[in-house]
MARTI-321063 format. One line per field, with one value per residue (C-alpha): residue in one letter; x, y negated, z. Coordinates in steps of 0.5 Angstrom, whole numbers, plus 500, padded with zeros to 3 digits. Layout:
# MARTI-321063
rest = c(a / ...);
u = c(X / ...);
v = c(Y / ...);
w = c(Z / ...);
# end
This chain:
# MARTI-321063
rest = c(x / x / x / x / x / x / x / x / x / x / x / x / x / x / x / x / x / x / x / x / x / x / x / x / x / x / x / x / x / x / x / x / x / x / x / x / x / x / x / x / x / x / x / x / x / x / x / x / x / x / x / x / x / x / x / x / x / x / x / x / x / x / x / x / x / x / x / x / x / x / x / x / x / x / x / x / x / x / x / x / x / x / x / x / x / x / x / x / x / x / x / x / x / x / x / x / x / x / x / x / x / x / x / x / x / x / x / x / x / x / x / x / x / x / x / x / x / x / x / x / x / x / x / x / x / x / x / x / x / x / x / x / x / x / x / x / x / x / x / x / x / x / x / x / x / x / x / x / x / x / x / x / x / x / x / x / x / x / x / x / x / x / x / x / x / x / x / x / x / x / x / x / x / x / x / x / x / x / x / x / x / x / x / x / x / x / x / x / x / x / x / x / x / x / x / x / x / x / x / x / x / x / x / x / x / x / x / x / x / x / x / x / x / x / x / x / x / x / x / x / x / x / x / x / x / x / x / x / x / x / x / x / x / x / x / x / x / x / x / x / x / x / x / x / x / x / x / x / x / x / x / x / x / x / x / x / x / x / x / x / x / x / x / x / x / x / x / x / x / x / x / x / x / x / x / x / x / x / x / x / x / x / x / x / x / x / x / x / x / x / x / x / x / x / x / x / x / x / x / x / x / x / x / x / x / x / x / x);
u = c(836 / 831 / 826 / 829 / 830 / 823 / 821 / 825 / 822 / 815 / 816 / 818 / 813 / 809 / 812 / 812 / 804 / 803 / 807 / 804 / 797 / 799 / 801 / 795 / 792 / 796 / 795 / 788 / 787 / 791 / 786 / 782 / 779 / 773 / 769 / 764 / 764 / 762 / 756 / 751 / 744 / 744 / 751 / 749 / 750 / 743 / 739 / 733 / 727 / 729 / 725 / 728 / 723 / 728 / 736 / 742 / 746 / 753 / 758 / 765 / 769 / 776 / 780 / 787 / 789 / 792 / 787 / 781 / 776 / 768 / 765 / 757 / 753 / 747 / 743 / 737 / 733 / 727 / 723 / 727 / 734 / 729 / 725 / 733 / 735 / 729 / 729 / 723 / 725 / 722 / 728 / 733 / 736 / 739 / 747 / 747 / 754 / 757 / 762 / 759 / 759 / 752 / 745 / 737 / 733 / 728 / 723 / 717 / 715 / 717 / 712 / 712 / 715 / 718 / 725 / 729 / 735 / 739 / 746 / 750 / 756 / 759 / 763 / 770 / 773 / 774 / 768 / 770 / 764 / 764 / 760 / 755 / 756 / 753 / 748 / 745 / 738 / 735 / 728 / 724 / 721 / 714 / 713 / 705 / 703 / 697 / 703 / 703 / 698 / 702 / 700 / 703 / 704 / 707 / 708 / 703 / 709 / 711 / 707 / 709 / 711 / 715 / 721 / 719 / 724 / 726 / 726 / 720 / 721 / 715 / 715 / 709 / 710 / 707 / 708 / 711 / 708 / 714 / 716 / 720 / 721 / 723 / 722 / 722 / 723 / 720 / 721 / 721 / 720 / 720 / 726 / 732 / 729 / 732 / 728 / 730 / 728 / 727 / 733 / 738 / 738 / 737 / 742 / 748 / 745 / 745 / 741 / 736 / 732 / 736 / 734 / 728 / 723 / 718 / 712 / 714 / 716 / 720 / 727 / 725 / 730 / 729 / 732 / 732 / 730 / 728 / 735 / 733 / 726 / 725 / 720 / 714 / 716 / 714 / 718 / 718 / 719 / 722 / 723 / 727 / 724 / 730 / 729 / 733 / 733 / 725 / 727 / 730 / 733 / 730 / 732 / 732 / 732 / 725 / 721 / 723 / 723 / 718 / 717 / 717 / 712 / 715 / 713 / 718 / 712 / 712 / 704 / 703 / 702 / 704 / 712 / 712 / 717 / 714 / 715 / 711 / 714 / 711 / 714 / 712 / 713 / 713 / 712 / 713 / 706 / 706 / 701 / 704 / 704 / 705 / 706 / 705 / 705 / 699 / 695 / 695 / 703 / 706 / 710 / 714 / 720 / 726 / 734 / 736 / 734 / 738 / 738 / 740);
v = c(356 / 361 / 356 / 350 / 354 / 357 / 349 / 347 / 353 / 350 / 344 / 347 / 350 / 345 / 339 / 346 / 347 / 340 / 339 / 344 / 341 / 334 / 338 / 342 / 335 / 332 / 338 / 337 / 329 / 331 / 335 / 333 / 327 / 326 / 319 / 317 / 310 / 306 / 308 / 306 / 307 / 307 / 305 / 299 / 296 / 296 / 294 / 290 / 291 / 297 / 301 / 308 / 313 / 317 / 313 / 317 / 316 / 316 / 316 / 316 / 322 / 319 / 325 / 324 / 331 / 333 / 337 / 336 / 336 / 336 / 342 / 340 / 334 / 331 / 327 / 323 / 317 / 313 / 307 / 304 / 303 / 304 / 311 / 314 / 314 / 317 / 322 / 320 / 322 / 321 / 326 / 330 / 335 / 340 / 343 / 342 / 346 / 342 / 338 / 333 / 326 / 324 / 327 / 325 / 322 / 327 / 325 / 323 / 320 / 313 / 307 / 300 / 297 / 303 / 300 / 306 / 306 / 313 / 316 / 322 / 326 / 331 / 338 / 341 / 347 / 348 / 347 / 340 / 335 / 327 / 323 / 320 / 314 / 308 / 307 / 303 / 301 / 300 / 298 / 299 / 293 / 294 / 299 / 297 / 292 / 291 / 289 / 283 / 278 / 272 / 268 / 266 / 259 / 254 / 247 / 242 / 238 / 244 / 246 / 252 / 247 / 241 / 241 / 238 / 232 / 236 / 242 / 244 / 245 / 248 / 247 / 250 / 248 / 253 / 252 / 259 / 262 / 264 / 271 / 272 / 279 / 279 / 275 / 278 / 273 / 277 / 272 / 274 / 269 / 268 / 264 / 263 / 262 / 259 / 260 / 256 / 254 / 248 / 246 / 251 / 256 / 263 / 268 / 266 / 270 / 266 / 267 / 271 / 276 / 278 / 280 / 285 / 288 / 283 / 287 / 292 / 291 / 285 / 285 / 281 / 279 / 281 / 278 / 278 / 270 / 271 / 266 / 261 / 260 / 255 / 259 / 255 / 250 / 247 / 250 / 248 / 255 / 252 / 255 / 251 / 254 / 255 / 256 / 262 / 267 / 265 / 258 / 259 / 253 / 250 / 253 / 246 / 239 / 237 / 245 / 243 / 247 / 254 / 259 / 267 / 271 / 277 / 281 / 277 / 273 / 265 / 265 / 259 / 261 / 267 / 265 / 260 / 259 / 261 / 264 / 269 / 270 / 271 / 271 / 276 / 274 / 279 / 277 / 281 / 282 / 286 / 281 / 279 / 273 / 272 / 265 / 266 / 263 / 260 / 254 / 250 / 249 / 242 / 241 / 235 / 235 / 236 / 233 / 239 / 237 / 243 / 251 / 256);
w = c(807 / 805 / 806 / 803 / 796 / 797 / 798 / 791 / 788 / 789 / 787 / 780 / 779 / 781 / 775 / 771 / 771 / 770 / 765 / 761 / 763 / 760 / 754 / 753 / 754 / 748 / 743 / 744 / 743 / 737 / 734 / 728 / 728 / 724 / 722 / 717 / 714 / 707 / 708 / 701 / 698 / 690 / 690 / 694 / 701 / 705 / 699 / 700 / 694 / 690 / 686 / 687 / 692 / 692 / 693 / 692 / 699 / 700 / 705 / 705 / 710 / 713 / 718 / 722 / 719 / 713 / 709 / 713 / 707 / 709 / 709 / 711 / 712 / 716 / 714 / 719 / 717 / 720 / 720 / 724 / 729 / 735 / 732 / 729 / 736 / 739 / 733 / 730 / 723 / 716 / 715 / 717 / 712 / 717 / 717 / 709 / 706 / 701 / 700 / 696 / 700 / 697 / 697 / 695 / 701 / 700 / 707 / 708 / 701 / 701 / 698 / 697 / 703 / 706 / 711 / 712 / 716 / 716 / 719 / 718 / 720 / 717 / 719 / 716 / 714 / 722 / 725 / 727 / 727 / 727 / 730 / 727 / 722 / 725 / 720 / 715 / 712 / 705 / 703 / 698 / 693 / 690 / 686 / 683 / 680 / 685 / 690 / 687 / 689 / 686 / 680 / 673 / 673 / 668 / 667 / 664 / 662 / 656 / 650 / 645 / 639 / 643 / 648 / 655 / 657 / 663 / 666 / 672 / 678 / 683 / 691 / 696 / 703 / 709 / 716 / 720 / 727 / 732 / 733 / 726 / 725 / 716 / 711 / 704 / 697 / 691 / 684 / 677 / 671 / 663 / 662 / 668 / 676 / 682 / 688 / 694 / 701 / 704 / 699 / 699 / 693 / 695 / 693 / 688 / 682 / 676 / 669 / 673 / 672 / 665 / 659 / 659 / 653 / 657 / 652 / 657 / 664 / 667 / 672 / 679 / 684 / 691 / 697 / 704 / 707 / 714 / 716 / 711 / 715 / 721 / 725 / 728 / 723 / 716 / 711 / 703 / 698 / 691 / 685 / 679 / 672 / 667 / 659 / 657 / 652 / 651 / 649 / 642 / 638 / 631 / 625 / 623 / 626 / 622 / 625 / 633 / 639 / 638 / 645 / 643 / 646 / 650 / 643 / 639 / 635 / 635 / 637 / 643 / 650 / 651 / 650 / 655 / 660 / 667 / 674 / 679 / 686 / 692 / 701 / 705 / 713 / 718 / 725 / 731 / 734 / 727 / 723 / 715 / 711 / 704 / 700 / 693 / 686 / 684 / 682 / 688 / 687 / 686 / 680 / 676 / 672 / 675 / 674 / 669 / 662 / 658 / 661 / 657);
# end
């Protein structure tokens, strides 16, 4: 009888300690759970082509517990995915005390070109850590005029005095090697600009660039083409040239159409409507290709004969 009880009493002790253990287990699964999400640079997503040498980066902090607040962030970025996870670092901001979910990339001094791509984590009032955001990238534009190896053209169907019968378009063909890694589209113009490749538009901007003071700087687009192209193939870079703001209408129907220079005056020449764009091609075996604007592109008029 004695060793019957002491038999049952071990067995309870037994589903006694397990069941203490299976509760432990579920109290620490239930500890805080921290995550990072929304992460973007200058309040965008993985821009491509901004001019910004040191983008604000934000993030978005989420945890399954009330009243879990940040209180520190890691920042790491690298010039690529692969340097990020080997922790070849552009920059690491260290264990920053802060609640603040945004903070200045202030690595290695960025240029024209730099890819960035960059995580972070945080950590709560408790000591809790996240993991590591997945990360996201930015790029940046060219940011001197000696970056742009494109030329100005225009149309020879349009004068500074009288309104051409249609719009221009403007076409370059080029033939790509294999191995495609990046294809980079840089495109501004006086007046309204479509680009396309091998005929289907680029982007879904309309009345691109915008209004700027042109005597002092222009807006140019920047977009990220590398799926547009067939590699190892002959491909076409168009782009539609629109009037714009450039274009004013006549004050009366005997003046006619007049052209306004980027500093207001009427002068000929320099208020014609024009473009300058330029693609950038990376390759895998790390050598570049650039197609840009310039006297040896193919124009006529297009199919649009008003634009505004």
């Amino acid at each position: 009888m004695s060793t019957l009880f002491s038999l049952r009493s071990r067995v309870s002790l037994a589903f006694f300690v397990a069941a203490m253990g299976t509760a432990s287990t579920a109290g620490a699964a239930a500890g805080p759970q921290l995550s990072v999400s929304g992460l973007q640079t200058d309040g965008l997503i993985a821009p491509v082509g901004i001019s910004d040498l040191t983008p604000k980066l934000s993030w978005i902090d989420t945890a399954n517990s009330v009243g879990a607040v940040q209180a520190a962030y890691e920042i790491q970025a690298a010039g690529s995915a692969a340097d990020l996870a080997a922790g070849q670092l552009l920059w690491d901001s260290g264990k920053v005390q802060s609640s603040a979910q945004n903070a200045r990339y202030l690595g290695i001094a960025l240029a024209s070109h730099s890819f960035v791509t960059w995580h972070v984590r945080f950590w709560d009032g408790t000591g809790a850590v996240s993991a590591w955001s997945a990360s996201t990238t930015f790029q940046i534009g060219l940011t001197q005029p000696s970056d742009w190896t494109a030329e100005w053209i225009t149309s020879p169907s349009w004068t500074s005095t009288a309104s051409a019968a249609a719009m221009p378009l403007f076409a370059k063909q080029f033939v790509t090697n294999s191995g495609i890694v990046s294809a980079v589209l840089y495109v501004s113009g006086i007046g309204i600009v479509v680009p396309s490749i091998n005929g289907a538009d680029v982007g879904t901007a309309v009345l691109a660039p915008g209004s700027s003071n042109s005597a002092a700087h222009l807006a140019y687009s920047t977009f990220d083409v590398t799926s547009m192209l067939t590699a190892g193939s002959s491909n076409v870079l168009g782009i539609a040239l629109g009037l714009g703001n450039r274009f004013v209408q006549p004050d009366s129907a005997a003046q006619g159409y007049r052209y306004v220079s980027p500093s207001g005056a009427t002068t000929p020449e320099t208020g014609l409507p024009r473009t300058i764009a330029q693609l950038e091609i990376t390759y895998s075996n790390r050598t570049t290709t650039t197609i840009a604007t310039d006297a040896t592109w193919q124009t006529t008029l297009g199919p649009t004969t008003v634009s505004a």
